[in-house]
N, C-alpha and C positions, 0 to 999 in steps of 0.2 A: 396218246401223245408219245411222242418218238423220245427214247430217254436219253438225256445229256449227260456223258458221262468224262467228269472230268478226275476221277480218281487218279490215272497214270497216264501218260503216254505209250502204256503197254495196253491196255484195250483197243486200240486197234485190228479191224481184219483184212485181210488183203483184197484189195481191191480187187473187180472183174478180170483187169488185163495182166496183173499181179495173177493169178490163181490162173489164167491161160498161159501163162508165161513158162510157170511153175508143172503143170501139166505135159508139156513140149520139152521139157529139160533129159538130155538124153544122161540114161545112170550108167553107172557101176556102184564096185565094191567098194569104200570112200579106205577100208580098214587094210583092204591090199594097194592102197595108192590111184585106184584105178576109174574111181568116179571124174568122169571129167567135167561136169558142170563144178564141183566142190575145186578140183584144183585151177578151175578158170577164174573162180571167186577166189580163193587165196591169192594167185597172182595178182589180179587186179587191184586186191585190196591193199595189198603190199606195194605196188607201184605206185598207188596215188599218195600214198604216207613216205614214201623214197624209203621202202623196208623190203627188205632181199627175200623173207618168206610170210607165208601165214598160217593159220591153225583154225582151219571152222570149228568149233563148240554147240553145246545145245543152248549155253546163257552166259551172261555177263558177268555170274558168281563164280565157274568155272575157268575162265577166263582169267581174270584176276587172280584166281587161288592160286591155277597152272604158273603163271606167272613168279607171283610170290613164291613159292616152292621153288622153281627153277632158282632165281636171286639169292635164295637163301638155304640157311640150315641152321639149326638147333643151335642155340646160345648163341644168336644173331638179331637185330632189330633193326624193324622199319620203321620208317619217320612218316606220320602222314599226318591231316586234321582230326581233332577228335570227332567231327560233324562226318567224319568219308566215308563210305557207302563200303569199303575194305572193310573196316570195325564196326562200324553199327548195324549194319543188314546184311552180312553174309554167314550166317550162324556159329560165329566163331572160328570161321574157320582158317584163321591166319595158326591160332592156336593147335588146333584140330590137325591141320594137312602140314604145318612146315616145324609146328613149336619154338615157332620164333618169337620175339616179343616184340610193343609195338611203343613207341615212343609220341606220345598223342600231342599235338602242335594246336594252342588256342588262333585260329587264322582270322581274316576278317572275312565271312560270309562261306566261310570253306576253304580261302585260297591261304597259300601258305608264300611268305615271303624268302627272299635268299638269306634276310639275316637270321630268321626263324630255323632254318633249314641250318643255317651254321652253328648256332646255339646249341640242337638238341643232337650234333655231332660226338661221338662217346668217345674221349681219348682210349686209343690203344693198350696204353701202357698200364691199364689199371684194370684186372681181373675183375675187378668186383662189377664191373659194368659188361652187359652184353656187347658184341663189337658191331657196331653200325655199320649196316650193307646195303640199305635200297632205299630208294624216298619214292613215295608215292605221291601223285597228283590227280587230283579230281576235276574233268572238264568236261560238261558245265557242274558246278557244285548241286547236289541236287538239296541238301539242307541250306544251300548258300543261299537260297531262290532262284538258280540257273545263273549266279554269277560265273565269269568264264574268263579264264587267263588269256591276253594275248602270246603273238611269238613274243616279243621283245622280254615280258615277265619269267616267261617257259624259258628264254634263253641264259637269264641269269642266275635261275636257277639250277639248271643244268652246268652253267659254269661252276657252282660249287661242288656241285656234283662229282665230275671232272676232277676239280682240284684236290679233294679228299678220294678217289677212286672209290665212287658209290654209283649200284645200279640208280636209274630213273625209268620207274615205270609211271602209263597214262591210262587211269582208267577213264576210257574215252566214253562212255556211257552213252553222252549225248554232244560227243564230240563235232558234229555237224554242225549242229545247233551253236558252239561255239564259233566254228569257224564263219558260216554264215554271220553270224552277229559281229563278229569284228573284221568281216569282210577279209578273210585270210586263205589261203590255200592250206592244204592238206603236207601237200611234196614237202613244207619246210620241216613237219615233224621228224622226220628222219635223223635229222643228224643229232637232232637233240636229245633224244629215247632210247632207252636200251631194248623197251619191250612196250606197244598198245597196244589194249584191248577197245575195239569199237563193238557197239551193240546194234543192230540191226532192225529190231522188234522194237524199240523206240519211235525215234521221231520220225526214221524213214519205214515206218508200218510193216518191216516181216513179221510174219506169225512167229517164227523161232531163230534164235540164231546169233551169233559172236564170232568176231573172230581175232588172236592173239597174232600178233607182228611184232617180227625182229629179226636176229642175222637167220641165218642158215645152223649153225651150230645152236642157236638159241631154240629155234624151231624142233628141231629131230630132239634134243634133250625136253621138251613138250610136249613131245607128241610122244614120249613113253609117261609122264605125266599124266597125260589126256588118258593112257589105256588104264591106268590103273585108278583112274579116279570112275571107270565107266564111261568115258564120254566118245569112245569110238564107235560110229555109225556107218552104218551099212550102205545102202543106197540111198544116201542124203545130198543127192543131187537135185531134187525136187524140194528142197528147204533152202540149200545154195540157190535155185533157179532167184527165187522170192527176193534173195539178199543182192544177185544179180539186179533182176527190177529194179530194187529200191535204190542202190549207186547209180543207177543209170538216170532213174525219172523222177523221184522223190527226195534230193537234198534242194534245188535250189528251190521248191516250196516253201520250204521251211520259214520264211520269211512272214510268211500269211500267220502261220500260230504263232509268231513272236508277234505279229501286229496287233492280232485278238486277244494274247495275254494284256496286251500296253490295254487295250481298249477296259479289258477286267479289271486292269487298276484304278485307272478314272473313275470308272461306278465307283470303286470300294473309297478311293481317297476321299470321296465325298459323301461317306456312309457314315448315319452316328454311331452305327455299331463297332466299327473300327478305330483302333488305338492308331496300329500300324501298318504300313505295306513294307514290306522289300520293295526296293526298285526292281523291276522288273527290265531282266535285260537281255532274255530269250525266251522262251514256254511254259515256265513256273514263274506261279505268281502265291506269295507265302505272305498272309496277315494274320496280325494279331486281333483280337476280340478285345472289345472292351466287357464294363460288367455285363452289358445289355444280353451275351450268351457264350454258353461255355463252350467249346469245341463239337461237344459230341452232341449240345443241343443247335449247335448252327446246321452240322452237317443234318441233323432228322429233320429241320425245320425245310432246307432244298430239299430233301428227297421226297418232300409231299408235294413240292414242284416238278419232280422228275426231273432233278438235279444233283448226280452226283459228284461227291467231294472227298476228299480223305484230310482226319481229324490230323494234328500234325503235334499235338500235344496238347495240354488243358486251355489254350487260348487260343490256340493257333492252326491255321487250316490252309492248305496246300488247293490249287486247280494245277493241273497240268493241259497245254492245250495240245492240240496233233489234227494229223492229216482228216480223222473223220469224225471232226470238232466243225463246223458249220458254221456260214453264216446266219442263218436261219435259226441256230442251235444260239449263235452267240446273242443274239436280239432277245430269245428267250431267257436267258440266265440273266442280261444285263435286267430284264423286267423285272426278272425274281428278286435279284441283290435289290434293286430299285423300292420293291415294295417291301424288304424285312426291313427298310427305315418306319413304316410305321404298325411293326408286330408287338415293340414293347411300349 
């Protein structure tokens, strides 16, 4: 049996027409400017965000660091959720790449409000505090359960933003997934951002790939960033090709694995193994356990199903759904959930 793998949104592989796509992608040198499939993908990506440049990367952790570094400098702080994918999975490296500090915001589900955001603002006038420079936002929240800010939330907080003269950056992870889900466009992010980063190898299936968006002058201070973190490649225009693809043909999908998440819930909301769900309101779908099993015994218990999952902490277990998540796949999981109501 064909295994279901619902650990990330990053197991995906690229499709047939994706890997021809990829194949056909004419190169250069990306590191003397000269790749033009890589600079057809920055433009494009920067246009649909209303962002004047962009920066392909190998990941999404690079991406964001570049970022953060650029925003800042040493006895400086960023504001962001304690749950944000900045501080908890990117191996320190706010500390590591900029020695900034981070000011960790308790949000609802990930998201962080305007007043939250003004609260943990550092007056000026007082040395003993680092002096606050960037606030970071996570869309969709990936500890949230794929909670996801609208414009109107993004816009008010960018107004404080604004009004204190504080970068705002997006790590846009699975920012598709957002906009699909609240039915929004992309062009309005512009005015409200100073810097995104969108991932690629998510929901819209590249095998590799990021890219950071902002001015022109934000860009080129990046892109010396990028050389010295390692991240300038050579003829990665056949990586650009893939990322090409997936803008093109793979976000308005995205709808199907937010349908098959909702479908995951139902099974689970009516599981006795289940304390709680997240609402589920794009492609993660995050419950808790009750006694009946602990995290790391739920997920061995699916994978003698050829079903997998990722533990999400002592109760708590994560699905993520994607483009080569199935229907056929989903009928099978929904049996599995279905039958661990009578394991214990």
């Amino acid at each position: 049996m064909l295994i279901t793998d619902l650990r990330s949104d990053t197991v995906t592989k690229p499709t047939r027409e994706m890997l021809a796509y990829m194949f056909e992608a004419e190169v250069g040198d990306d590191v003397y400017e000269e790749d033009p499939t890589v600079n057809a993908l920055e433009k494009k990506a920067a246009k649909m965000f209303g962002m004047e440049a962009g920066l392909f990367c190998p990941s999404g952790t690079m991406t964001n660091q570049i970022a953060i570094k650029a925003h800042t400098e040493p006895l400086t702080e960023i504001i962001c959720d304690v749950t944000s994918h900045i501080y908890q999975y990117e191996g320190g490296g706010i500390m590591f790449n900029s020695a900034a500090s981070v000011a960790l915001v308790h949000g609802e589900r990930g998201k962080l409000t305007p007043e939250q955001v003004a609260a943990h603002i550092r007056p000026l006038d007082n040395v003993h505090y680092p002096e606050t420079r960037l606030v970071s936002l996570e869309n969709t929240a990936n500890k949230g359960g794929g909670a996801y800010y609208t414009i109107d939330e993004i816009a008010a907080i960018s107004a404080v933003c604004r009004q204190h003269r504080l970068a705002l950056h997006l790590d846009g992870a699975r920012v598709f997934n957002a906009l699909a889900a609240a039915n929004e466009q992309p062009l309005a992010y512009g005015q409200y951002f100073d810097s995104i980063s969108i991932c690629l190898s998510k929901g819209l299936g590249a095998p590799v790939g990021s890219l950071l968006l902002g001015s022109q002058a934000f860009i080129r201070k990046s892109k010396r960033i990028r050389k010295a973190l390692g991240g300038g490649m050579r003829q990665a225009g056949y990586l650009a090709a893939a990322g090409l693809y997936a803008l093109d043909h793979h976000v308005e999908r995205l709808m199907e694995d937010h349908q098959r998440a909702k479908a995951l819930e139902e099974v689970l909301l009516q599981a006795n193994y289940v304390e709680q769900v997240l609402p589920v309101q794009t492609n993660i779908v995050i419950f808790k356990l009750n006694e009946k099993f602990t995290g790391a015994a739920f997920v061995e218990a699916l994978a003698r199903h050829q079903v997998r999952a990722t533990s999400f902490g002592p109760q708590l277990v994560r699905f993520v759904t994607h483009l080569d998540f199935t229907e056929e796949q989903l009928a099978h999981t929904v049996q599995v959930l279905s039958s661990l109501n009578n394991s214990h």
